[in-house]
C-alpha positions as CSV (number, residue, x, y, z in Angstrom):
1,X,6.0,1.6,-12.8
2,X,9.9,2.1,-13.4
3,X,11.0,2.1,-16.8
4,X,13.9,-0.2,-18.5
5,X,15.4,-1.2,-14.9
6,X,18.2,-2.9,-14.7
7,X,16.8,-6.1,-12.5
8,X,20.1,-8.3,-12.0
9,X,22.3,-7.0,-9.6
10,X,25.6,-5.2,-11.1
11,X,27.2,-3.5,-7.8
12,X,29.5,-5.7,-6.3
13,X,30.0,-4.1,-2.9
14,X,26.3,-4.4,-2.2
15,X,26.0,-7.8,-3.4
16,X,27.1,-11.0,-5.3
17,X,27.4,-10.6,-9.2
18,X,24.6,-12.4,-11.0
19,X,25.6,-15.9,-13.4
20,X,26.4,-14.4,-16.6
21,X,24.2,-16.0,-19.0
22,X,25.8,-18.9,-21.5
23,X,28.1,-17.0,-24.0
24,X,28.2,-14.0,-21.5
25,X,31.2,-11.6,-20.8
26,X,32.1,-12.7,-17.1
27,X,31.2,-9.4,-15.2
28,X,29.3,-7.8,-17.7
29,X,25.9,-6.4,-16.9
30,X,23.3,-8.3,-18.8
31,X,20.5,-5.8,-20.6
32,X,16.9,-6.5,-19.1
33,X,14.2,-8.4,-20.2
34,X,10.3,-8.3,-19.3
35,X,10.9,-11.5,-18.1
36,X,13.9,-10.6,-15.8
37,X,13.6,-11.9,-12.1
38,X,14.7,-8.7,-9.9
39,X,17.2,-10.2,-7.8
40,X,18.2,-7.0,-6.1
41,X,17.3,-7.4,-2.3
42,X,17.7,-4.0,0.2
43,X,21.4,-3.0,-1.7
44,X,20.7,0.2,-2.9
45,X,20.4,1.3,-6.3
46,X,23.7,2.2,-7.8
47,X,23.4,5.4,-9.6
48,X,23.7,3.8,-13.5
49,X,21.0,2.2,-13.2
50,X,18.5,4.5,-11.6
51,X,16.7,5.0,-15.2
52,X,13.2,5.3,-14.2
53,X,10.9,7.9,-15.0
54,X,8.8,9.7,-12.5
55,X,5.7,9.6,-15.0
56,X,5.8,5.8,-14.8
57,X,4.6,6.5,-11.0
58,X,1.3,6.9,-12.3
59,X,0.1,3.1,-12.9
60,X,1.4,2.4,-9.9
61,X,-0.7,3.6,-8.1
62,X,-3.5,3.2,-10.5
63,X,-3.0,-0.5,-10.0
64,X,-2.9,-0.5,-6.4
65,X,-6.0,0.9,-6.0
66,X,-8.3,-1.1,-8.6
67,X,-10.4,-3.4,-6.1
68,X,-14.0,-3.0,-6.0
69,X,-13.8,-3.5,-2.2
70,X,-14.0,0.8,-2.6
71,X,-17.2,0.2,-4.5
72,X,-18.1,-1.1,-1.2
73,X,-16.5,1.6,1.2
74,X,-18.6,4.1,-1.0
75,X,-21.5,2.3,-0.3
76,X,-20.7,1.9,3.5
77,X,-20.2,6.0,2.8
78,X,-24.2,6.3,2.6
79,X,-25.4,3.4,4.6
80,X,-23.3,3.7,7.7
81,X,-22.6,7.0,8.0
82,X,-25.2,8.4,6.5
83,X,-23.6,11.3,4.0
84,X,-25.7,12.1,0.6
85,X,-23.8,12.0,-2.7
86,X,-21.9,15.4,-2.1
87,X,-20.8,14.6,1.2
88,X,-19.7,10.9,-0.3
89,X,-17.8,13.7,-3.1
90,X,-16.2,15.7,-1.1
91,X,-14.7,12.3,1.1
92,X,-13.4,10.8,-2.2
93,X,-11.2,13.8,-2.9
94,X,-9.9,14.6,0.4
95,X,-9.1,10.8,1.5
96,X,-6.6,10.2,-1.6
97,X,-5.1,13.8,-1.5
98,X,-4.1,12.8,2.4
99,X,-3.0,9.2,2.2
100,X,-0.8,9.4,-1.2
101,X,0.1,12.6,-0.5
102,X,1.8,11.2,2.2
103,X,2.9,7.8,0.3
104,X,4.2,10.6,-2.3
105,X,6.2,12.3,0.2
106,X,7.8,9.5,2.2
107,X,8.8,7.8,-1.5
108,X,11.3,11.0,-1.9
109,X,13.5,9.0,0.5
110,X,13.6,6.2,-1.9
111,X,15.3,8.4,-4.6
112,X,17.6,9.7,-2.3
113,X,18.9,6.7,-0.6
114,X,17.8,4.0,-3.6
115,X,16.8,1.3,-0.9
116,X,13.0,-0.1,0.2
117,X,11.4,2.1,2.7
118,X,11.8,-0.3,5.9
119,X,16.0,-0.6,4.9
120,X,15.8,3.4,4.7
121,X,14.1,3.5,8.1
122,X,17.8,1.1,9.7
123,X,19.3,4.9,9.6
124,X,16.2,6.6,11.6
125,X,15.6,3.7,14.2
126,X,18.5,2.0,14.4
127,X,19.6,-1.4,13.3
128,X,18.0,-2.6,16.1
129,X,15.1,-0.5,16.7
130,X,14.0,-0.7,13.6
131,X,13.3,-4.9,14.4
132,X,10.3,-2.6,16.3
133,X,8.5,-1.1,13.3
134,X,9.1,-3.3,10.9
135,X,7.4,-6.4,12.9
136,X,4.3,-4.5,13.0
137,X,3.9,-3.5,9.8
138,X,4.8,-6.7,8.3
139,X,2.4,-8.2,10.7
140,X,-0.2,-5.8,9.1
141,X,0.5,-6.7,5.8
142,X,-0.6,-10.0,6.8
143,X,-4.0,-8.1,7.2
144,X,-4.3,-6.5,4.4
145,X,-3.0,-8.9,1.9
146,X,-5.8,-11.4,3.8
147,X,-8.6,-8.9,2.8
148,X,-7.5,-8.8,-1.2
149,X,-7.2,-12.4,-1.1
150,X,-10.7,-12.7,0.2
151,X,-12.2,-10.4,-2.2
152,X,-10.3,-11.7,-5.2
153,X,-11.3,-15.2,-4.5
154,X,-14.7,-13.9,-4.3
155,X,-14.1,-12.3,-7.6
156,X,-13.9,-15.9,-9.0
157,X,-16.7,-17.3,-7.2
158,X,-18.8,-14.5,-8.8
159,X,-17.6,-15.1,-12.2
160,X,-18.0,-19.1,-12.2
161,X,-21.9,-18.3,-11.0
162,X,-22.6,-15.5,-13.8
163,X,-21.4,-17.6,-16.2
164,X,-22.0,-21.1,-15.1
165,X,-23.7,-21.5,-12.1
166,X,-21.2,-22.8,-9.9
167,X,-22.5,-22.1,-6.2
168,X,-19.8,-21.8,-4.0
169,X,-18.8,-24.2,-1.4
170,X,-15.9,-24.8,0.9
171,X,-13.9,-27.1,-1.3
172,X,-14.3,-24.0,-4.2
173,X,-13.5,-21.2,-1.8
174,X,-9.8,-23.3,-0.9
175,X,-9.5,-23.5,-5.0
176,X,-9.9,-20.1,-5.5
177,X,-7.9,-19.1,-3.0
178,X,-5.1,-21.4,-3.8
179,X,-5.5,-20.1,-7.3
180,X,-5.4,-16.6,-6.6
181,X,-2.2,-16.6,-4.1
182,X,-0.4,-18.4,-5.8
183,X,-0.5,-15.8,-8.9
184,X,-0.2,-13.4,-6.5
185,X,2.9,-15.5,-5.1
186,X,4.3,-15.8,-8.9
187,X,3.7,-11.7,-10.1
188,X,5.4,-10.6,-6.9
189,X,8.3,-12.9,-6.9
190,X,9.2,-11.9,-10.6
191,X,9.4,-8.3,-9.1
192,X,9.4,-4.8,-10.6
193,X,9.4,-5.5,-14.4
194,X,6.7,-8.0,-14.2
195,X,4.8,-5.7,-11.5
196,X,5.2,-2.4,-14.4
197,X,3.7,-4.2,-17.3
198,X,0.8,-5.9,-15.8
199,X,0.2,-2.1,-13.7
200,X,0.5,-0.3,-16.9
201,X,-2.1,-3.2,-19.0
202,X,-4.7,-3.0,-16.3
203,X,-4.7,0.3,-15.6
204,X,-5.5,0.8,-19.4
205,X,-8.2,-1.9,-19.1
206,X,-9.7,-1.0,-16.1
207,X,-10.2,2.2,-16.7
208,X,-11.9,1.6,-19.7
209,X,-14.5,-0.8,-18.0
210,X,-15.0,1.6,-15.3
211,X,-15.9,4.4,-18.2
212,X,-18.7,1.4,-19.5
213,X,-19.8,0.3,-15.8
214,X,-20.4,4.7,-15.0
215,X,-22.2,5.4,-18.0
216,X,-24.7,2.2,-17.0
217,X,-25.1,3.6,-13.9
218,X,-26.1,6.8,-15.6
219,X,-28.7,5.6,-17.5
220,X,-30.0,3.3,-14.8
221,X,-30.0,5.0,-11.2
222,X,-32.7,6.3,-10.2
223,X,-31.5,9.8,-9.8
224,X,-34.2,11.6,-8.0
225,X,-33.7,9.2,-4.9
226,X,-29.8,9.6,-5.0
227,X,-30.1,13.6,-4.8
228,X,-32.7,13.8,-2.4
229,X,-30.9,11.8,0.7
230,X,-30.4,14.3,3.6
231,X,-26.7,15.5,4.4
232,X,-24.9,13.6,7.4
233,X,-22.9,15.3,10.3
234,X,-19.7,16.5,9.3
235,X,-18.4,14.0,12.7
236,X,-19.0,11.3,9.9
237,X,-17.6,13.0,6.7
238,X,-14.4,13.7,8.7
239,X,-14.6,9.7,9.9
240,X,-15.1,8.9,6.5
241,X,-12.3,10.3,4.8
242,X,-10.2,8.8,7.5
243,X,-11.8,5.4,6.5
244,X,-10.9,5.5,2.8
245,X,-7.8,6.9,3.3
246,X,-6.8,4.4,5.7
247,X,-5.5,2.2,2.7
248,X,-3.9,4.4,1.5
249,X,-1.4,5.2,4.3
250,X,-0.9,1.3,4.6
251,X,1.3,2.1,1.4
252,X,2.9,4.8,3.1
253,X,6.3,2.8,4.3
254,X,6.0,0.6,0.4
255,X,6.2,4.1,-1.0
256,X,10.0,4.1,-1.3
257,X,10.3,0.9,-2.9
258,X,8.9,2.0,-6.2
259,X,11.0,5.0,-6.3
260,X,14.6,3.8,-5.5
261,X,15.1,3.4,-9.2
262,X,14.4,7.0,-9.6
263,X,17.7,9.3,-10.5
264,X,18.6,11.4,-7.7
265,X,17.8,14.2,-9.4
266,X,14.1,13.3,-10.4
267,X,11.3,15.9,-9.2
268,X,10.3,15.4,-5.6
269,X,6.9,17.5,-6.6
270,X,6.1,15.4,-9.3
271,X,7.1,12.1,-7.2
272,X,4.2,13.5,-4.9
273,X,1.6,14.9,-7.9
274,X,2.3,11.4,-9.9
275,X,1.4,9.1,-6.7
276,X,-1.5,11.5,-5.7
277,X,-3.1,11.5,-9.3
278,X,-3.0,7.4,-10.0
279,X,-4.6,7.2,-7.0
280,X,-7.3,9.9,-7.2
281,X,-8.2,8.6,-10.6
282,X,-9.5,5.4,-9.7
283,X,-10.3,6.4,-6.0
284,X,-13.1,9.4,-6.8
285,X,-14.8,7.2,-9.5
286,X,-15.3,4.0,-7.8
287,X,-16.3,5.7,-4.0
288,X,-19.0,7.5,-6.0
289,X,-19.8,4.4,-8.1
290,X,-20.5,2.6,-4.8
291,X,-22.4,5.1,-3.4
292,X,-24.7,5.3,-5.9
293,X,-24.8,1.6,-6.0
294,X,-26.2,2.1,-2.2
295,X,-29.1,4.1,-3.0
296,X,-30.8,0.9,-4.6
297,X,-29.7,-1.2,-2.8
298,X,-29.1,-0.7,0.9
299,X,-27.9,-4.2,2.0
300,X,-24.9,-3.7,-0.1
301,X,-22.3,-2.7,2.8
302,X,-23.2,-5.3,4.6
303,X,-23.1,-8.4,2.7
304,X,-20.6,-11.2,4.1
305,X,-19.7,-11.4,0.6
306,X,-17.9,-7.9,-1.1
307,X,-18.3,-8.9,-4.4
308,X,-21.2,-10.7,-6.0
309,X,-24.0,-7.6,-5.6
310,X,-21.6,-6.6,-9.1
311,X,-23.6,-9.4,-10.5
312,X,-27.4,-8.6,-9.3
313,X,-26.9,-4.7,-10.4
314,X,-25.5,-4.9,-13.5
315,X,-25.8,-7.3,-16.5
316,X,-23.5,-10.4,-16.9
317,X,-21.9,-8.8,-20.1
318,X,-20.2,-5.9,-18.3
319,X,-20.4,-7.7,-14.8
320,X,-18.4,-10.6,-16.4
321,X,-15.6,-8.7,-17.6
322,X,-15.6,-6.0,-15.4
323,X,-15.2,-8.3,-12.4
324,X,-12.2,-10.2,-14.2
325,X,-10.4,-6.9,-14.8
326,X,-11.2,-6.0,-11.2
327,X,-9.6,-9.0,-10.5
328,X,-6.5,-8.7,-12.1
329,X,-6.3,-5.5,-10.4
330,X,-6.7,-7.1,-6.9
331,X,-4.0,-9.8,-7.7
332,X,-1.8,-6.7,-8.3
333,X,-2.3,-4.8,-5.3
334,X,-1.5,-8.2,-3.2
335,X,1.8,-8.6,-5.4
336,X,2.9,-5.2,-4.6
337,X,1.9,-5.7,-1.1
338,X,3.8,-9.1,-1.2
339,X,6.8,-7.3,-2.8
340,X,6.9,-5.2,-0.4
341,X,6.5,-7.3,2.2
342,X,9.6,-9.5,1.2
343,X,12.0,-6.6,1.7
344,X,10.5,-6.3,5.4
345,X,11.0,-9.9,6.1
346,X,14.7,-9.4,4.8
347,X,15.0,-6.4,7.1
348,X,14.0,-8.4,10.3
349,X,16.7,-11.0,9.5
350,X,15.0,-13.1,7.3
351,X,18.1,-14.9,5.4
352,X,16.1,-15.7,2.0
353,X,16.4,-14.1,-0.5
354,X,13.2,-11.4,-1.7
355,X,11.3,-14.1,-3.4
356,X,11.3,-16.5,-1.3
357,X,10.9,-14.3,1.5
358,X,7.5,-13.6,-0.3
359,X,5.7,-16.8,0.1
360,X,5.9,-16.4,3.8
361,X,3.0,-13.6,3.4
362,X,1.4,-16.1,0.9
363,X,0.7,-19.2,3.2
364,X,-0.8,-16.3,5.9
365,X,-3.0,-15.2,3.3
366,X,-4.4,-18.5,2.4
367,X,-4.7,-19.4,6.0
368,X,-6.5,-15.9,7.5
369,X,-8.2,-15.9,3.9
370,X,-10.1,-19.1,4.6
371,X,-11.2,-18.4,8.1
372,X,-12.3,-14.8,7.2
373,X,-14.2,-16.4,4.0
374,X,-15.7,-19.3,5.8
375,X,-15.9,-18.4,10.0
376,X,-16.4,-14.9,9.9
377,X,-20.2,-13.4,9.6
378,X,-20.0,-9.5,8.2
379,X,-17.0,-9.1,6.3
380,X,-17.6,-5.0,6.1
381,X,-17.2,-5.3,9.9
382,X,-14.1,-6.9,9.8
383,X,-12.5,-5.0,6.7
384,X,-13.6,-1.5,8.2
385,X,-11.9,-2.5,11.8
386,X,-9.2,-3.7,10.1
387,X,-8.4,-0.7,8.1
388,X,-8.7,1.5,11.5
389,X,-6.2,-0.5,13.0
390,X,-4.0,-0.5,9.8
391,X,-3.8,3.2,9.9
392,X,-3.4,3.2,13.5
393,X,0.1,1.0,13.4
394,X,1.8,2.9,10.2
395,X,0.8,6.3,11.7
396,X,3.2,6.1,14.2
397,X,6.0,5.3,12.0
398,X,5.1,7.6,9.2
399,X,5.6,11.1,11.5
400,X,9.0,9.7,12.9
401,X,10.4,8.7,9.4
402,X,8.7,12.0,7.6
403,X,10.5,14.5,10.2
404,X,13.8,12.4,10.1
405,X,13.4,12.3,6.1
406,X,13.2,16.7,6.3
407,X,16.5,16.8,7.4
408,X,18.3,14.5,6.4
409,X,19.2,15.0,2.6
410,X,21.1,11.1,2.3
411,X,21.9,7.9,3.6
412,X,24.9,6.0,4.3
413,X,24.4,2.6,2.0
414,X,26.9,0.9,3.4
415,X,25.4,1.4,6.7
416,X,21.6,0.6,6.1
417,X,22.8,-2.9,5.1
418,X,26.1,-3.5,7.9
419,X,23.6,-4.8,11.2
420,X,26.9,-5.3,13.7
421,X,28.0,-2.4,15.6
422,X,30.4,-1.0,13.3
423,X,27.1,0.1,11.3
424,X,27.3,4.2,11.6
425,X,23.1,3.6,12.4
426,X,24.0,1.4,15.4
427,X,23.3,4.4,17.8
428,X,23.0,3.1,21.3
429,X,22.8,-1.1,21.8
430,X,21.3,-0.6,18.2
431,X,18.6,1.9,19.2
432,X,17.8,5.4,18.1
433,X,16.0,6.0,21.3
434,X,14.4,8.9,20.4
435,X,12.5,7.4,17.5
436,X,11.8,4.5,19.9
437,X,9.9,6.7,22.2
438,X,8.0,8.9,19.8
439,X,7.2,5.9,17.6
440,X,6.1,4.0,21.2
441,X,4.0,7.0,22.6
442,X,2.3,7.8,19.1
443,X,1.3,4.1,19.2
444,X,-0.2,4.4,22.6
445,X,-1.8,7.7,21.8
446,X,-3.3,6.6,18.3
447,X,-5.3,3.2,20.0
448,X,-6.3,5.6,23.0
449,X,-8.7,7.4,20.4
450,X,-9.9,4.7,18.2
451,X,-13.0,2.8,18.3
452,X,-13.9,-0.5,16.3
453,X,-16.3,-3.2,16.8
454,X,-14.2,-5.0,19.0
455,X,-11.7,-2.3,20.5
456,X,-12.4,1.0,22.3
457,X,-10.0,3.4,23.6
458,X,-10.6,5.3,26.4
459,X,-10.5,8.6,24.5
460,X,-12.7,7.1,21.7
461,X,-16.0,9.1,23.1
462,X,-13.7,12.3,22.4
463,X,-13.9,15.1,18.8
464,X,-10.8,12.9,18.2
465,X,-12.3,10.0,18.7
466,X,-15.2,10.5,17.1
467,X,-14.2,12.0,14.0
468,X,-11.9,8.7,13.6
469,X,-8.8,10.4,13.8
470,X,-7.0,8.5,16.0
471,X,-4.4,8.0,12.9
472,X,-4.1,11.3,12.6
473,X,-3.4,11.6,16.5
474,X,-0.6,9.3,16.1
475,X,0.8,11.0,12.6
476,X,0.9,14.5,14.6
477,X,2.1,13.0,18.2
478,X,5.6,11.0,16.7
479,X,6.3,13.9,14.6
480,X,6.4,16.4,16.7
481,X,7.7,14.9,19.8
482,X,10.7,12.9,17.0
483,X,11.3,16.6,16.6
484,X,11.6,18.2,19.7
485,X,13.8,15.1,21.2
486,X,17.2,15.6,20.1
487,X,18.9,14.1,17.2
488,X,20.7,11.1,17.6
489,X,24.4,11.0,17.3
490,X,25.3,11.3,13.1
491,X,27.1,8.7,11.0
492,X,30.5,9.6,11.5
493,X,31.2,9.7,7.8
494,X,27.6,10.1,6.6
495,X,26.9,9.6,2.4
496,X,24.8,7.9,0.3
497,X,25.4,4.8,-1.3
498,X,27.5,6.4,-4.1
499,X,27.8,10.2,-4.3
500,X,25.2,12.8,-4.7
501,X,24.5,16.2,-5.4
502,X,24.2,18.7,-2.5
503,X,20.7,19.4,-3.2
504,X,19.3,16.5,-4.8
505,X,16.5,15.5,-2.3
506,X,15.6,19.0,-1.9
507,X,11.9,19.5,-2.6
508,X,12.9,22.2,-5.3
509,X,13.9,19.0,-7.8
């Protein structure tokens, strides 16, 4: 995460000046603490106080990534479609390298206009248009912050049987839940600081546990059977990388949000090799963990319950600890989601300030959580249908904002946040209309080829289709139709939020 932020806002034309604190200089800017509350809301990031460090990328997305739910995906990898353990190797390389190499590149634009990725995405759609997008993702994040929730309140239900027995029950699974929303609720509302030190402490710990839970597996796996399972069709290695890397591009439009405290001039290569890299290392490790997990036991993918096989393969004293970890991580990747998720809220109108706008996504989570938890019958079924989906929905918004974000080197601050007419990003009625129809046609286009258990498209039966890459279909189809439309009218005095160097968002940094 960022380092040494400055988390109280200090820039009075994008927002009020905090209460100094008692003995206080009225109107000077208060150092941070760890403990800080990040007021800051979608204001962009004044230049003195962009003092992050590109490097500090890397637990990031370490942390959002530590959830043994990909122990499961690995294992869904061999059992569903069928791949041996170099097939299952080759899928946990190529699925982080596309999705966070495509968070990394959409989170340049958060260096260069120092605002969250759906305030950034006011100058491409309009301040109107952009109501479009941003209901549908925050919609999704409902989702996927439901699916965490579930497998974190698992998490404790696993633990409290290892350790004492406790056999869960529907009184237990509204406990755990409550429990682990409302931390999620707490980390998230406290806001970057809190979300960099408890990345940078888990990523640390989990990786070390990981290290402990491989080298078990070493010794224990029965080796022979692993290597000798037949290759599967390359049809279900392509749909496999699209499946792991579908949670990936869910971070996609987040991606600016944890770089808007980046200098201008920070490296847009290493923005993209740092976000790539803390994915990759926990990504490639735990997809092959699972898939060896698989080999012994085949049922693993399709448990209703993600979590608790942990305890019946491996032995309570790395199990325990392991899954506790694990669980920290998942309360992470919910809080990010959650942080992120508060600045969409505030985008669509929302008049709450970014915390409170949080605990909307909380109470949705414990709701969805409970049904999924306690109504529904193969949670792999669900999670895998919901991740094609997922993909699906941001796709269409990830090619329009990546081609608008090529050519455009800054953004007008004062116009991401001014939603009346007067905004230079009002366009037409307060449409961009041609990143309307290339985001609406993508959208279209992308369900036309998917297939999940409960939703076909028409072209689902096609190579598109069938190598799941109806994401991909509605990546390619907004991009290059957002690029052959033409441009929409420019700001009339375009600018960032406070001056910038001519080439500072160049990918040359």
């Amino acid at each position: 995460m960022m380092a040494d932020f400055p988390v109280r806002p200090a820039h009075p034309e994008y927002c009020m000046p905090a209460e100094p604190a008692d003995g206080a200089i009225p109107g000077a800017t208060q150092p941070p603490t760890e403990t800080s509350v990040e007021t800051r809301g979608l204001e962009p990031v004044p230049d003195g106080e962009r003092t992050g460090r590109v490097r500090e990328l890397v637990p990031t997305w370490v942390a959002a990534n530590i959830s043994v739910l990909l122990l499961t995906m690995g294992a869904g990898l061999v059992i569903f479609n069928q791949l041996n353990i170099w097939q299952v190797l080759v899928v946990a390389i190529a699925a982080p390298v596309v999705s966070y190499g495509l968070v990394g590149l959409i989170s340049i634009a958060g260096k260069r206009g120092g605002s969250p990725g759906m305030a950034l995405s006011r100058a491409v759609f309009g301040q109107r248009g952009n109501l479009f997008p941003g209901a549908l993702i925050w919609v999704a994040r409902w989702g996927w912050e439901t699916i965490n929730a579930v497998s974190g309140a698992f998490a404790v239900l696993t633990v409290l049987d290892l350790l004492f027995g406790v056999r869960k029950n529907t009184a237990l699974i509204v406990v755990t839940l409550l429990l682990f929303v409302g931390c999620t609720f707490l980390v998230s509302g406290l806001g970057i600081s809190a979300l960099r030190v408890c990345s940078t402490w888990s990523t640390y710990l989990f990786g070390a546990f990981s290290v402990l839970v491989l080298g078990y597996l070493v010794v224990e796996s029965d080796w022979s059977a692993v290597f000798a399972k037949p290759a599967g069709s390359t049809a279900m290695m392509i749909a496999g990388i699209g499946t792991i890397a579908a949670g990936g591009i869910s971070w996609v439009p987040s991606g600016p949000d944890f770089t808007r405290y980046l200098p201008r001039t920070a490296s847009s290569r290493g923005v993209v090799g740092a976000t790539v890299g803390g994915a990759a290392v926990v990504v490639i490790p735990m997809v092959l963990m699972g898939a060896v997990m698989a080999v012994g036991t085949p049922d693993l993918a399709t448990a209703q319950d993600p979590v608790s096989f942990i305890g019946n393969l491996l032995p309570a004293w790395i199990a325990v600890p392991y899954l506790l970890i694990a669980l920290v991580g998942m309360l992470l990747i919910n809080s990010m989601s959650m942080y992120s998720a508060g600045f969409t809220a505030q985008t669509l109108g929302v008049k709450v300030p970014r915390a409170a706008a949080v605990s909307v996504n909380a109470v949705i989570s414990l709701v969805f959580g409970f049904l999924l938890m306690v109504v529904a019958t193969s949670f792999f079924g669900s999670f895998i249908s919901f991740l094609t989906l997922l993909a699906v929905a941001f796709s269409a918004w990830i090619g329009v904002f990546g081609v608008d974000m090529l050519r455009r080197p800054s953004y007008d601050g004062a116009a991401l946040l001014d939603t009346t007419p007067s905004s230079a990003y009002w366009y037409r009625g307060g449409f961009a209309w041609q990143a309307m129809t290339a985001w609406g046609v993508a959208l279209v286009v992308g369900l036309l080829f998917t297939k999940v258990d409960w939703f076909g498209g028409p072209l689902a039966g096609t190579w598109i289709g069938r190598n799941g890459l109806g994401w991909a279909a509605g990546v390619v189809t907004s991009g290059v139709l957002y690029a052959v439309l033409p441009r929409a009218a420019a700001p009339a005095d375009p600018g960032a939020a406070e001056p910038a160097p001519v080439a500072a968002g160049s990918l040359s940094n």
